[in-house]
Every structure is written in structure tokens, then in C-alpha cells.
N, CA and C atoms of all chains as a GROMACS GRO file, in nm:
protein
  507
    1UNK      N    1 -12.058  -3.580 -17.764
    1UNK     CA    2 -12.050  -3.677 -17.874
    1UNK      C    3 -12.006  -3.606 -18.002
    2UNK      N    4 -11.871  -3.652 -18.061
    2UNK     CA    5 -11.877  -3.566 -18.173
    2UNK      C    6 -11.946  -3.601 -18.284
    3UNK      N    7 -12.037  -3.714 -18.292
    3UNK     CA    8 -12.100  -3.750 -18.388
    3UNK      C    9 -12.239  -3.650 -18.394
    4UNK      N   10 -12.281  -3.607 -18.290
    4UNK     CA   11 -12.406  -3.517 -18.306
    4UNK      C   12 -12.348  -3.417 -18.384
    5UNK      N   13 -12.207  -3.352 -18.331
    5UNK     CA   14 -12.160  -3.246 -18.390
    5UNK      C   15 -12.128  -3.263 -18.556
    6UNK      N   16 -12.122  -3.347 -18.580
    6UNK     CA   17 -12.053  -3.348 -18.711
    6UNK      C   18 -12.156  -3.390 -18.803
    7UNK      N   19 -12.308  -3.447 -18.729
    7UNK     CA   20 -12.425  -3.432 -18.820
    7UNK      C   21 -12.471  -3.352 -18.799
    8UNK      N   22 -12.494  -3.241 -18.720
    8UNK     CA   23 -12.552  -3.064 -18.685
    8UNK      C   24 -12.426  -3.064 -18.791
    9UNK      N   25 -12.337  -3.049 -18.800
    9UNK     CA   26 -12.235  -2.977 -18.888
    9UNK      C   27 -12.246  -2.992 -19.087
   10UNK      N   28 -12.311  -3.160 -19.051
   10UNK     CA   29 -12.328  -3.163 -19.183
   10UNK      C   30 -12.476  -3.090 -19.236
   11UNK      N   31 -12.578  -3.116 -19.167
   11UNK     CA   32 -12.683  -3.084 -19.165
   11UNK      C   33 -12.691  -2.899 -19.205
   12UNK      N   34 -12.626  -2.810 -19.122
   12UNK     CA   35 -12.638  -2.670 -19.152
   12UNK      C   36 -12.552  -2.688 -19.306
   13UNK      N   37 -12.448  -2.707 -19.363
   13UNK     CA   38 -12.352  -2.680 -19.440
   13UNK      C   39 -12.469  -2.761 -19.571
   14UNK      N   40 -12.538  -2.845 -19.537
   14UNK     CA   41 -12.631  -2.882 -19.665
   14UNK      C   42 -12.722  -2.797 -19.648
   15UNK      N   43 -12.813  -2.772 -19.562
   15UNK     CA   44 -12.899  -2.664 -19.583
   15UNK      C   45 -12.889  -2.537 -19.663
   16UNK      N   46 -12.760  -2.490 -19.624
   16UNK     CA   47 -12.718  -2.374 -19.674
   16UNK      C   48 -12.648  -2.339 -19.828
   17UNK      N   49 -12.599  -2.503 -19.853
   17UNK     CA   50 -12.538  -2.480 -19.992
   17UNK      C   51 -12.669  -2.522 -20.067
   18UNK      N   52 -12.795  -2.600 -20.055
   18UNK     CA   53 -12.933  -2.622 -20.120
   18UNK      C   54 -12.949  -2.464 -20.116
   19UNK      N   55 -12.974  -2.396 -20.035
   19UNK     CA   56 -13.029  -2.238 -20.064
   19UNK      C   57 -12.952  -2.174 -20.125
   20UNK      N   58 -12.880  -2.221 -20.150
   20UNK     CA   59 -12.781  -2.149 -20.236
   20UNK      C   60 -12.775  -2.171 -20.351
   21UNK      N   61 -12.790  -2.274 -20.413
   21UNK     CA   62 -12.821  -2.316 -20.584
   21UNK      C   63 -12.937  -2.305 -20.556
   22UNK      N   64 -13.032  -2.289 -20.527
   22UNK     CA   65 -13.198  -2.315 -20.535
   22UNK      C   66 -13.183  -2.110 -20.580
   23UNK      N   67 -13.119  -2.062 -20.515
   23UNK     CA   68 -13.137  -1.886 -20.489
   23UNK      C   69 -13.065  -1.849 -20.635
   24UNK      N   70 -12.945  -1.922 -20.649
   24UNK     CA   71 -12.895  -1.878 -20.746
   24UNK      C   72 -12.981  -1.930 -20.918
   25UNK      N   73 -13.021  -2.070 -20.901
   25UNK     CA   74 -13.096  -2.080 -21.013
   25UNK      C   75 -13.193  -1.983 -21.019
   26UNK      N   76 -13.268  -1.981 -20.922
   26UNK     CA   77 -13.433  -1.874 -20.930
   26UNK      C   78 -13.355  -1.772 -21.024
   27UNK      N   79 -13.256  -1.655 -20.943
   27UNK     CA   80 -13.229  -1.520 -20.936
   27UNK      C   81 -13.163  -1.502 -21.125
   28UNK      N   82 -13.115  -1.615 -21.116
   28UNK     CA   83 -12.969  -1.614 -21.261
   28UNK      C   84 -13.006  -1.690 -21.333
   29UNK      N   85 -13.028  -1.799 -21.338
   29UNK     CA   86 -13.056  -1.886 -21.462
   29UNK      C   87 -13.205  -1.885 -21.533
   30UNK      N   88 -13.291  -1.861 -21.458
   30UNK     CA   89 -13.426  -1.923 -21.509
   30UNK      C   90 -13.465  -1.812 -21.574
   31UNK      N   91 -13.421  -1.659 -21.524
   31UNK     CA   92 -13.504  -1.557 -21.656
   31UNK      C   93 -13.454  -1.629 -21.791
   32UNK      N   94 -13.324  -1.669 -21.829
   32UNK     CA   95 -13.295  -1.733 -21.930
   32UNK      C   96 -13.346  -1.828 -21.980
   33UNK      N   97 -13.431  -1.899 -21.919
   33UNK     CA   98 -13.492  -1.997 -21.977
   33UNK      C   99 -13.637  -1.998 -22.059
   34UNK      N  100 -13.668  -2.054 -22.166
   34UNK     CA  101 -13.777  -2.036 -22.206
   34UNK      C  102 -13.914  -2.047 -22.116
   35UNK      N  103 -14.044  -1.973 -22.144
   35UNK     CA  104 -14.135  -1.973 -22.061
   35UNK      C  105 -14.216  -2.089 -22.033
   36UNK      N  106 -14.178  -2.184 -22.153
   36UNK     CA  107 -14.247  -2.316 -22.106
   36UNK      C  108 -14.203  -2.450 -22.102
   37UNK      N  109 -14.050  -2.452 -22.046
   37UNK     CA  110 -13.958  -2.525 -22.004
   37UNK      C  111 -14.052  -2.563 -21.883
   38UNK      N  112 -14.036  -2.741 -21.837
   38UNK     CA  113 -14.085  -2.762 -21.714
   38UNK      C  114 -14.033  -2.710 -21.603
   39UNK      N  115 -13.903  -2.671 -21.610
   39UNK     CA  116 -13.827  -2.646 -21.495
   39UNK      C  117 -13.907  -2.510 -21.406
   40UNK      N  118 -13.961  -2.452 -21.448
   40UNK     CA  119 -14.032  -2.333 -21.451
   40UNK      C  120 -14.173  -2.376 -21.332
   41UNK      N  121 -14.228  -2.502 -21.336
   41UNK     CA  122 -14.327  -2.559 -21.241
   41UNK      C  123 -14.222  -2.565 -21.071
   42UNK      N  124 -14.067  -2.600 -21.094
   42UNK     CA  125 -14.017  -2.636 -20.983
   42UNK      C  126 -14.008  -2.504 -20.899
   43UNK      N  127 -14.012  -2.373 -20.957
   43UNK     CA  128 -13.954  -2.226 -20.928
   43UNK      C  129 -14.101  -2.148 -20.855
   44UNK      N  130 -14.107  -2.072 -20.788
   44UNK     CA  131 -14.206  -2.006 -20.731
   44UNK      C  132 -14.237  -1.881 -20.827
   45UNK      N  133 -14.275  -1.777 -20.877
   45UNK     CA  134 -14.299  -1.687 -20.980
   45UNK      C  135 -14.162  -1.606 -20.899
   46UNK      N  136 -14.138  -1.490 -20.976
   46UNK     CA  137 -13.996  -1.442 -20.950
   46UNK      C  138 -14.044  -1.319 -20.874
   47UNK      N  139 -14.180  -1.273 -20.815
   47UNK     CA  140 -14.159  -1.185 -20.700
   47UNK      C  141 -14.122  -1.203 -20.590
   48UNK      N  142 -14.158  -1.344 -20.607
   48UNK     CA  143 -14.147  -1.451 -20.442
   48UNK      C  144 -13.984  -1.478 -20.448
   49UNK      N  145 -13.929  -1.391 -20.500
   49UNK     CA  146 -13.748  -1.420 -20.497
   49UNK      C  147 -13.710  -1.283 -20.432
   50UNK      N  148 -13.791  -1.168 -20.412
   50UNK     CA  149 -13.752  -1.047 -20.345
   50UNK      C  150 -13.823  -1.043 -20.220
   51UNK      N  151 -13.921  -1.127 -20.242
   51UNK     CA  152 -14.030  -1.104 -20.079
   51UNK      C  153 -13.981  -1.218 -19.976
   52UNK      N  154 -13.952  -1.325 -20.031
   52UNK     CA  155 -13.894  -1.422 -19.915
   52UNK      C  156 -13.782  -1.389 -19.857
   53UNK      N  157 -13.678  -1.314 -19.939
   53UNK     CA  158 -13.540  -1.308 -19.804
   53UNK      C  159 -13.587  -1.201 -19.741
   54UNK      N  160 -13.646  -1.093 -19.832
   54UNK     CA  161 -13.730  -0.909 -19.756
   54UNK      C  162 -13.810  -0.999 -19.590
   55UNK      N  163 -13.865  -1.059 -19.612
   55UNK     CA  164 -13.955  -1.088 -19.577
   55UNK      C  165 -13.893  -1.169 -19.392
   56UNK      N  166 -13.804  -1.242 -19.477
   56UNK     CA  167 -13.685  -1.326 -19.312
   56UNK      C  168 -13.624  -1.232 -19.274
   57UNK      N  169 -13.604  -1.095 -19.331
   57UNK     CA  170 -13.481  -1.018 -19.277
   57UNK      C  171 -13.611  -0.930 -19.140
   58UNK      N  172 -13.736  -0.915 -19.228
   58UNK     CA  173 -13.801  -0.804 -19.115
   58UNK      C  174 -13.834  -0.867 -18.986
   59UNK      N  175 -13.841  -1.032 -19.040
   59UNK     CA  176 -13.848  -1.112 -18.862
   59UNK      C  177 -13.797  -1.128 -18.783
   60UNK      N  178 -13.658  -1.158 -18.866
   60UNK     CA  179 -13.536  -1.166 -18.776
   60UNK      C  180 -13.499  -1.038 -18.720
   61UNK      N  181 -13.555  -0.883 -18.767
   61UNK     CA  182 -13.493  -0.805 -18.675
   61UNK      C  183 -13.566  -0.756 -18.593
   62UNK      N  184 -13.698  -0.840 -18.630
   62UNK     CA  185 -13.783  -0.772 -18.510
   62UNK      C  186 -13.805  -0.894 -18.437
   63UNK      N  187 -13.739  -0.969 -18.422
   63UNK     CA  188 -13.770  -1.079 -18.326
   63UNK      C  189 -13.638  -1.047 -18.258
   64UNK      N  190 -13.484  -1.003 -18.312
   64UNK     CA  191 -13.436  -0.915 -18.193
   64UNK      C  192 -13.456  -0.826 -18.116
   65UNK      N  193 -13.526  -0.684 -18.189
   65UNK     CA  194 -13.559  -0.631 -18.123
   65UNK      C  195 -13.666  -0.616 -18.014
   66UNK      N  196 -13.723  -0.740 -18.005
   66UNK     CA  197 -13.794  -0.817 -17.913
   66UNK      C  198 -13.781  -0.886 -17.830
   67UNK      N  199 -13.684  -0.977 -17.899
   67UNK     CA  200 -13.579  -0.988 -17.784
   67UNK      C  201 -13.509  -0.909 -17.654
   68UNK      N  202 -13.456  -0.827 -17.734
   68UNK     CA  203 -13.348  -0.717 -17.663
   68UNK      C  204 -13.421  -0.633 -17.572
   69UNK      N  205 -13.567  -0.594 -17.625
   69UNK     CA  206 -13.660  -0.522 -17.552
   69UNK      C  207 -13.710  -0.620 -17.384
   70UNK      N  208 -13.714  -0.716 -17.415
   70UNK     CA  209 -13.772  -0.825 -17.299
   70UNK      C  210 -13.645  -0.856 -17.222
   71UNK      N  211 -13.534  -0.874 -17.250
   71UNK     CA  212 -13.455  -0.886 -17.172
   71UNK      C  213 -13.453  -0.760 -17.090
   72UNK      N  214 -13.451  -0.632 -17.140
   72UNK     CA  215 -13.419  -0.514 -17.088
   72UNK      C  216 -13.525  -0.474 -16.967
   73UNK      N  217 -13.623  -0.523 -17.006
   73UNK     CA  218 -13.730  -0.557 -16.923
   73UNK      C  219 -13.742  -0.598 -16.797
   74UNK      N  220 -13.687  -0.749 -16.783
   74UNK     CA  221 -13.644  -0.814 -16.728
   74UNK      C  222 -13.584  -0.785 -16.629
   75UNK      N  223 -13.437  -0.703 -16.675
   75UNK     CA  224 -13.347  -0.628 -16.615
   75UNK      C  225 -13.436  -0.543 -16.501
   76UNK      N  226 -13.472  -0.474 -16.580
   76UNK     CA  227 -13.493  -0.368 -16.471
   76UNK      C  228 -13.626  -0.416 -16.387
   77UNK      N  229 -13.738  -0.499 -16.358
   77UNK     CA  230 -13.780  -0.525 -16.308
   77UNK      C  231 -13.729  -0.618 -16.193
   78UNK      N  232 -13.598  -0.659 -16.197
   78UNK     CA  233 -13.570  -0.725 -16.117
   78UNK      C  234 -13.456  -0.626 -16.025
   79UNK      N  235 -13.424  -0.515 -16.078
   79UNK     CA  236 -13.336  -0.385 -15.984
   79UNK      C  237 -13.441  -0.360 -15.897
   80UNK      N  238 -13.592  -0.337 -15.928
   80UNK     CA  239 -13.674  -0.254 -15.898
   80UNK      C  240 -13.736  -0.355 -15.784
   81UNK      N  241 -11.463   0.511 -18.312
   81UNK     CA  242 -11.493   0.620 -18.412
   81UNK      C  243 -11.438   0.544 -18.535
   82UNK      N  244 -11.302   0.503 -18.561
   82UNK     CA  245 -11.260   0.518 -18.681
   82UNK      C  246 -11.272   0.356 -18.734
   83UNK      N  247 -11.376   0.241 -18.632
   83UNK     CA  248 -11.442   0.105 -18.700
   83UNK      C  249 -11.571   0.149 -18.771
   84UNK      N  250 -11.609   0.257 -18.720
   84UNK     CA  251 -11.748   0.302 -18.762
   84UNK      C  252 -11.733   0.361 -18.907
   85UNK      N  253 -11.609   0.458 -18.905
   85UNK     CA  254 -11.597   0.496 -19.021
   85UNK      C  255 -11.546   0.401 -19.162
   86UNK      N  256 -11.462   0.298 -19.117
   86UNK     CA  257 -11.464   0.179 -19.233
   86UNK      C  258 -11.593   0.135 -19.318
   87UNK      N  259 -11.647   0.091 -19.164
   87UNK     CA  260 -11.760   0.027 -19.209
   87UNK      C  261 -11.827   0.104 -19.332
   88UNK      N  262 -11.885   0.219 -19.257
   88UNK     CA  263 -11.927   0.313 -19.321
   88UNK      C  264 -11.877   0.327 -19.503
   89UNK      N  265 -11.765   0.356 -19.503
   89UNK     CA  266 -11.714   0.432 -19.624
   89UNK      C  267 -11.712   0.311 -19.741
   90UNK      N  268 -11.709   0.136 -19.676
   90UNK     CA  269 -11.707   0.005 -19.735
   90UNK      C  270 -11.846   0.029 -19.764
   91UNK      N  271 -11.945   0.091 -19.656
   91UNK     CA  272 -12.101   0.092 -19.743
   91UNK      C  273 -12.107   0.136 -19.870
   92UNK      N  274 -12.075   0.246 -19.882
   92UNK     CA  275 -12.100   0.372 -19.982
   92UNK      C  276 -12.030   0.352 -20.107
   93UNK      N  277 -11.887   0.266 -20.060
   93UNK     CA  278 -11.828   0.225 -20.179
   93UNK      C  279 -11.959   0.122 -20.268
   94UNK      N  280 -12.020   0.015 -20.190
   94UNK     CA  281 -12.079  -0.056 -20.274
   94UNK      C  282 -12.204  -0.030 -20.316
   95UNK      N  283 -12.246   0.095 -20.259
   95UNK     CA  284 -12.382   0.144 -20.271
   95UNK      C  285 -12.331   0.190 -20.483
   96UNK      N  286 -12.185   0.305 -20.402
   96UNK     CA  287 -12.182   0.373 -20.553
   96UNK      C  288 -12.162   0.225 -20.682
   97UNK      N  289 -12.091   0.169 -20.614
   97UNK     CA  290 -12.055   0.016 -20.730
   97UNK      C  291 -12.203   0.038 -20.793
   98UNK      N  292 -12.305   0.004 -20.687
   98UNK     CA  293 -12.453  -0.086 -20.765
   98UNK      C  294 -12.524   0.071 -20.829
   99UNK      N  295 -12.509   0.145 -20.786
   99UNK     CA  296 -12.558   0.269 -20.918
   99UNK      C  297 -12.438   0.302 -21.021
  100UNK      N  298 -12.358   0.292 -21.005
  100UNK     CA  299 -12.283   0.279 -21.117
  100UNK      C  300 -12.266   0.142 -21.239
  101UNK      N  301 -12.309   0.032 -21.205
  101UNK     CA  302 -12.353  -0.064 -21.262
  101UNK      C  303 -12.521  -0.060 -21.326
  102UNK      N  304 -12.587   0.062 -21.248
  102UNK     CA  305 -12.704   0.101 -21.293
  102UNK      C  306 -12.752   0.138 -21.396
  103UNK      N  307 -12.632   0.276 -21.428
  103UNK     CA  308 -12.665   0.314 -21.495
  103UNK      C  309 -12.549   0.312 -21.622
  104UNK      N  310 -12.471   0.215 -21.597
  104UNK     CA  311 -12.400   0.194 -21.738
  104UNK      C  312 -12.445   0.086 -21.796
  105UNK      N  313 -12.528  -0.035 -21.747
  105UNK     CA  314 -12.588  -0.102 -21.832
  105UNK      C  315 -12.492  -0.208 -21.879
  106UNK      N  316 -12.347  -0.216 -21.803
  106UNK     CA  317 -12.362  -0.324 -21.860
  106UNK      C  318 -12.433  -0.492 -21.811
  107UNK      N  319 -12.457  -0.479 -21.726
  107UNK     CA  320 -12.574  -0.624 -21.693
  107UNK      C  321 -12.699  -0.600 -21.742
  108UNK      N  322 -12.788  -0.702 -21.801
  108UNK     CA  323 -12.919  -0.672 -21.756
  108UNK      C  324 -12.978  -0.597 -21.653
  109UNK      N  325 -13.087  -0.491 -21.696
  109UNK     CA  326 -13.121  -0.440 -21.585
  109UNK      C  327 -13.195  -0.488 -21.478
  110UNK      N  328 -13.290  -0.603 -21.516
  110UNK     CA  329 -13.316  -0.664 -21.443
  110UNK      C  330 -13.245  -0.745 -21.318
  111UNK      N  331 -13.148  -0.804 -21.367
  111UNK     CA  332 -13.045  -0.812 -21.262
  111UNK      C  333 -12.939  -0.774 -21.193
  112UNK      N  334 -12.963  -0.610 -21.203
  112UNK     CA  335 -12.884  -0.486 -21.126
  112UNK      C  336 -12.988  -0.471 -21.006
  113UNK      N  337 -13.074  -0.501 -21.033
  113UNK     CA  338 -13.177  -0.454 -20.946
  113UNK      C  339 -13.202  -0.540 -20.835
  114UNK      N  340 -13.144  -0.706 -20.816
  114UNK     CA  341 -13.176  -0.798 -20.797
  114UNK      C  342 -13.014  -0.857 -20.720
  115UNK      N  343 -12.964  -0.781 -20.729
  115UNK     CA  344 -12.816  -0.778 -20.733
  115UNK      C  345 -12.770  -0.775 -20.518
  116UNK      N  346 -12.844  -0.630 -20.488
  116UNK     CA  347 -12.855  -0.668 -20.337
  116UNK      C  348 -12.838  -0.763 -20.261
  117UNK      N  349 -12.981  -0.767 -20.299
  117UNK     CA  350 -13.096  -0.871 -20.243
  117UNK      C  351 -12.952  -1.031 -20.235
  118UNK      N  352 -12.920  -1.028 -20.368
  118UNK     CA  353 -12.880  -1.213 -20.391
  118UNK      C  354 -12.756  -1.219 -20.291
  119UNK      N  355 -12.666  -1.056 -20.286
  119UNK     CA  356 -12.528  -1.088 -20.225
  119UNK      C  357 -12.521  -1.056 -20.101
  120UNK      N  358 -12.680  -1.050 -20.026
  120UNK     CA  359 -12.713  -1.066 -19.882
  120UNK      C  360 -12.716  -1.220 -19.864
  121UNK      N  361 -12.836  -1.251 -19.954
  121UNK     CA  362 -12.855  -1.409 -19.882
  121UNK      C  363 -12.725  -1.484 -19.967
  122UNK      N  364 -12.685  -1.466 -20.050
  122UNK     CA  365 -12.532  -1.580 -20.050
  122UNK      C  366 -12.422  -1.574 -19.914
  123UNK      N  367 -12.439  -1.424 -19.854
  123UNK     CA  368 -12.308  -1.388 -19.762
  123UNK      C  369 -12.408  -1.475 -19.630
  124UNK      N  370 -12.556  -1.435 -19.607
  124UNK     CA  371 -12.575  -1.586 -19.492
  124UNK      C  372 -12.532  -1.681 -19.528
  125UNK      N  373 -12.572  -1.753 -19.677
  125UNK     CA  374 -12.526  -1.887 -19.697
  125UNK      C  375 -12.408  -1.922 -19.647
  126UNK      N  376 -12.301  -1.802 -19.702
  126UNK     CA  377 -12.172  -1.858 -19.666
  126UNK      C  378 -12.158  -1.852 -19.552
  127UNK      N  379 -12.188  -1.770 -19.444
  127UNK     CA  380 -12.160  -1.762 -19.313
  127UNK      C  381 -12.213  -1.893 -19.268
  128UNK      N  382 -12.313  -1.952 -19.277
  128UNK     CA  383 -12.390  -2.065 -19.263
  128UNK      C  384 -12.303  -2.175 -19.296
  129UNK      N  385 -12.234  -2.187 -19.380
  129UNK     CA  386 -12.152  -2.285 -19.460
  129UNK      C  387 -12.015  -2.340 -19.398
  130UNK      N  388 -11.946  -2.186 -19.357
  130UNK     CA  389 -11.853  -2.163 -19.243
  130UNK      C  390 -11.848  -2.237 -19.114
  131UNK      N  391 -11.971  -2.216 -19.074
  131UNK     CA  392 -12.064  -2.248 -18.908
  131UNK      C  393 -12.043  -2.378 -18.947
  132UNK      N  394 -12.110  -2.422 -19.066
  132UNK     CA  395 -12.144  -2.606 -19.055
  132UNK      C  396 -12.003  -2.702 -19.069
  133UNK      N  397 -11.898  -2.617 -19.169
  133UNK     CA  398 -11.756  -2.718 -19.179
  133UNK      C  399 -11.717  -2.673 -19.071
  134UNK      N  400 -11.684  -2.592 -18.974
  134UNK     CA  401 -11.619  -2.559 -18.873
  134UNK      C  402 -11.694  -2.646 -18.784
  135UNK      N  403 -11.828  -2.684 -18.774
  135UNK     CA  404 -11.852  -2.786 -18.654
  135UNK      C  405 -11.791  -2.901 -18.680
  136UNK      N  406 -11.833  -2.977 -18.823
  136UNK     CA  407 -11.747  -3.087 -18.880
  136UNK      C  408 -11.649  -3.109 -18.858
  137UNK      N  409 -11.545  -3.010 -18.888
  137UNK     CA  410 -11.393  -3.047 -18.813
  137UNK      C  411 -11.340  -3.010 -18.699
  138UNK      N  412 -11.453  -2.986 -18.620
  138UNK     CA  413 -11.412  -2.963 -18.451
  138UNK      C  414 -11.300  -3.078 -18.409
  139UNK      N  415 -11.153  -3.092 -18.377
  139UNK     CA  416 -11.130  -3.108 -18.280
  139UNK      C  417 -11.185  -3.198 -18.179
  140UNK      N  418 -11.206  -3.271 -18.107
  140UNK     CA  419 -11.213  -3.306 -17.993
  140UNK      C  420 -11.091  -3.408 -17.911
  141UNK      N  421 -10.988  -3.399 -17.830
  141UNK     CA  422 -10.958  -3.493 -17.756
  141UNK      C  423 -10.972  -3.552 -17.670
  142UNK      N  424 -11.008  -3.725 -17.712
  142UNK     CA  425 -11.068  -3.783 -17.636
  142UNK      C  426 -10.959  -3.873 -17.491
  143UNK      N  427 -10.850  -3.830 -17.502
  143UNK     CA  428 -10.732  -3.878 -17.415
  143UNK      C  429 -10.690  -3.709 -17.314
  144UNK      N  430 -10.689  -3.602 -17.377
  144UNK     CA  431 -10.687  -3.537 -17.269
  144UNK      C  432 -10.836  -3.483 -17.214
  145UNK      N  433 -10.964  -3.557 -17.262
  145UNK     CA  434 -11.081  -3.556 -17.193
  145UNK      C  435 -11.043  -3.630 -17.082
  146UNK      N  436 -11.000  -3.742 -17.058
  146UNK     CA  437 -10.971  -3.835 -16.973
  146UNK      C  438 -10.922  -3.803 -16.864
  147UNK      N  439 -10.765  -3.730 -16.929
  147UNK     CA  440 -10.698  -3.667 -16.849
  147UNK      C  441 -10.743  -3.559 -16.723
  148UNK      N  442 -10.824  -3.496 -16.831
  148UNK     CA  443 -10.906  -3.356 -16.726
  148UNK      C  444 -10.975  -3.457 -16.669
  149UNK      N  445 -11.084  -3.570 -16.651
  149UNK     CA  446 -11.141  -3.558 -16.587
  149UNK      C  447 -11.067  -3.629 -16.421
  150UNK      N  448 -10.937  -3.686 -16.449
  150UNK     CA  449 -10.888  -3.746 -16.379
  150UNK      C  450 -10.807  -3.612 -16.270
  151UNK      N  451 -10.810  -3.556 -16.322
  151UNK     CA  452 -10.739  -3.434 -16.246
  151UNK      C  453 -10.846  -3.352 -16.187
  152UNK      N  454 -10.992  -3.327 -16.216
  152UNK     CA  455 -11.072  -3.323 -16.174
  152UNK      C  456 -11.124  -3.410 -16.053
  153UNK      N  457 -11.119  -3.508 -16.077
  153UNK     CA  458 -11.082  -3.599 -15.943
  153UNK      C  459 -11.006  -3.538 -15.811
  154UNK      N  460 -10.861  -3.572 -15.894
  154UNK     CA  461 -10.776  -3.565 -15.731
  154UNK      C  462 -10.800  -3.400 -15.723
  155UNK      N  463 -10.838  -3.286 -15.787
  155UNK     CA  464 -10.829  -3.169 -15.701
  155UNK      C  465 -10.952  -3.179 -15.608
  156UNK      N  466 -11.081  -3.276 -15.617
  156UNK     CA  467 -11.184  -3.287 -15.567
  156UNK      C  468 -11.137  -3.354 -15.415
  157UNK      N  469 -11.054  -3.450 -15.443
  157UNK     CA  470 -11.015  -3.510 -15.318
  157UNK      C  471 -10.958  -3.398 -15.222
  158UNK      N  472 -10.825  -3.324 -15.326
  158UNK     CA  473 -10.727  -3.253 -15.232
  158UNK      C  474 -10.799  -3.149 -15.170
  159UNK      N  475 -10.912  -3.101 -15.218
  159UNK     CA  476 -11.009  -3.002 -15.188
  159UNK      C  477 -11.074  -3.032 -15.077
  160UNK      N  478 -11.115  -3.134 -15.066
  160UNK     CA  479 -11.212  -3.205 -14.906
  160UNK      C  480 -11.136  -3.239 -14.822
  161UNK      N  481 -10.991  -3.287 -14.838
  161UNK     CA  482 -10.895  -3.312 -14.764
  161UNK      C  483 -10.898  -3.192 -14.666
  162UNK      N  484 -10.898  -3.064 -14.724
  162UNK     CA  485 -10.843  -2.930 -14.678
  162UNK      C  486 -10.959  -2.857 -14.572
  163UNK      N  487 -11.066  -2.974 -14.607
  163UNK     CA  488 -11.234  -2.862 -14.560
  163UNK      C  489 -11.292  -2.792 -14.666
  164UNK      N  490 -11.274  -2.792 -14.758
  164UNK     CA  491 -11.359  -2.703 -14.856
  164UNK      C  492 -11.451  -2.779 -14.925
  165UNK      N  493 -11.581  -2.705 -14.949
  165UNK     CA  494 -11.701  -2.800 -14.987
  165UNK      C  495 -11.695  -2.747 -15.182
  166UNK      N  496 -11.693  -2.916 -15.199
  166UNK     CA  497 -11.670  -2.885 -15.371
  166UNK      C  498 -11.793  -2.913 -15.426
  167UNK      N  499 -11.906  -3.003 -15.346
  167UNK     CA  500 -11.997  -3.066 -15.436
  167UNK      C  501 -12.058  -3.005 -15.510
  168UNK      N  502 -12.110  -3.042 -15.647
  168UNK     CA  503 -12.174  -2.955 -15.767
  168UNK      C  504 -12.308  -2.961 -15.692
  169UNK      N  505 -12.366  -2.874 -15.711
  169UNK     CA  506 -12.510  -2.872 -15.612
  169UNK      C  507 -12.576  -2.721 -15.664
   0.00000   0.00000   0.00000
């Protein structure tokens, strides 16, 4: 169906451009802003802007390398 | 050897970029520091972004779907005709 495809298609391409102004306001605009602008309630404090991507990168490579480890696993238990 | 070494030497180039932006000051320092970090997750975004219009404008034809499956057919026939067992199983 290309209609699933083209709402999976729309669906990732919005996800990704929202994280993307959401990342870029946090990172660039808001130190600029005064400290008691409301906009400042919508934003998480600005450590939580180095620990959340730190934070997806150490899962994602250890959920490959967990991956990769179990497959390998796999492998050879089934030679054996 | 010599994909490894691109890669490589494209690292170091941008390593020296972000200490050399370090320590001349001209950005905020705060956002030299912060600088990494942002042009990792923009390059997922974009890869992400890539992935999602490229599904969007997939292609599909729905007349040589047809086609294949009709030719799928008669090689199924000409196939049993001959003795050979085609069934998907």
C-alpha cells in the first residue's frame, strides 16, 4: 500500500524536523533569552541538552553491541 | 586502507576546526562547547529527514505490478507443465 508508506514517510520526516527546531531552540536561542520569559517553562534546564543525545548515543551502541554479540552467539552454537 | 585514511584525516580536520574555534573566541564559549554535541544530532535529523521524503516519493507501479504478477502466473503454469514443483510452501 503506498499509503502506509507515505504516512511512515510523513510521520519519520515530522518527527525529525520537530527535533530539530525543538534542539535548535534549546541549544541557540534560549541562552538569549531573558531568565523569566515564559518560554523558558516549555525548555528542560540546559544540562538535559548534553545528557539526552549523550545519553541515546550510549544505548544505541550498546544495544548493538548486544546485538552483534547474540547473533554471534547464535552462530556458533548452531556450528557446534 | 586508503577509505580509512579519509575518514580519518576528515576527523581531525574537524576536531582541529572545533579547537581552533576554541580558542579564538570568536563564538560564545559556551556554544563552542555545545557545538559537537548539536552537529551530531542535526546530521541524525537529517539522515532521518532523507529516510522520511525518500519513502514519500517512493515510486510504485501499479500496471507493471499487474504485469509481474501475470507473468508470474504463466511461468507457474509453464513450470508444472514441465514437472517441476513451484508451490510456495
Amino acid at each position: 500500500m503506498e499509503l502506509a508508506d507515505r504516512a511512515v514517510g510523513f510521520l519519520l520526516s515530522f518527527i525529525s524536523l520537530s527535533i530539530f527546531t525543538y534542539y535548535t531552540f534549546w541549544v541557540i536561542i534560549l541562552p538569549f533569552v531573558h531568565g523569566d520569559h515564559f518560554v523558558h517553562k516549555y525548555f528542560l534546564p540546559q544540562e538535559y541538552a548534553i545528557l539526552i543525545p549523550v545519553f541515546a548515543g550510549v544505548t544505541l551502541l550498546s544495544f548493538l553491541c548486544i546485538f552483534i554479540g547474540y547473533v554471534m552467539l547464535k552462530s556458533k552454537k548452531k556450528k557446534a | 586502507m586508503k577509505h580509512i585514511v579519509k575518514i580519518m584525516s576528515l576527523l581531525v580536520v574537524m576536531l582541529a576546526v572545533w579547537v581552533g574555534l576554541l580558542q579564538a573566541s570568536i563564538v560564545p564559549h559556551s556554544y563552542t562547547w555545545l557545538l559537537p554535541i548539536y552537529s551530531i544530532v542535526s546530521l541524525g535529523c537529517y539522515g532521518l529527514l532523507m529516510v522520511g521524503v525518500g519513502l514519500m516519493q517512493f515510486p510504485t507501479c501499479p500496471q507493471e505490478s499487474v504485469l509481474l504478477q501475470k507473468d508470474i502466473a504463466e511461468a507457474k503454469e509453464f513450470l508444472k507443465k514441465q514437472g517441476v514443483d513451484v508451490s510456495s510452501d
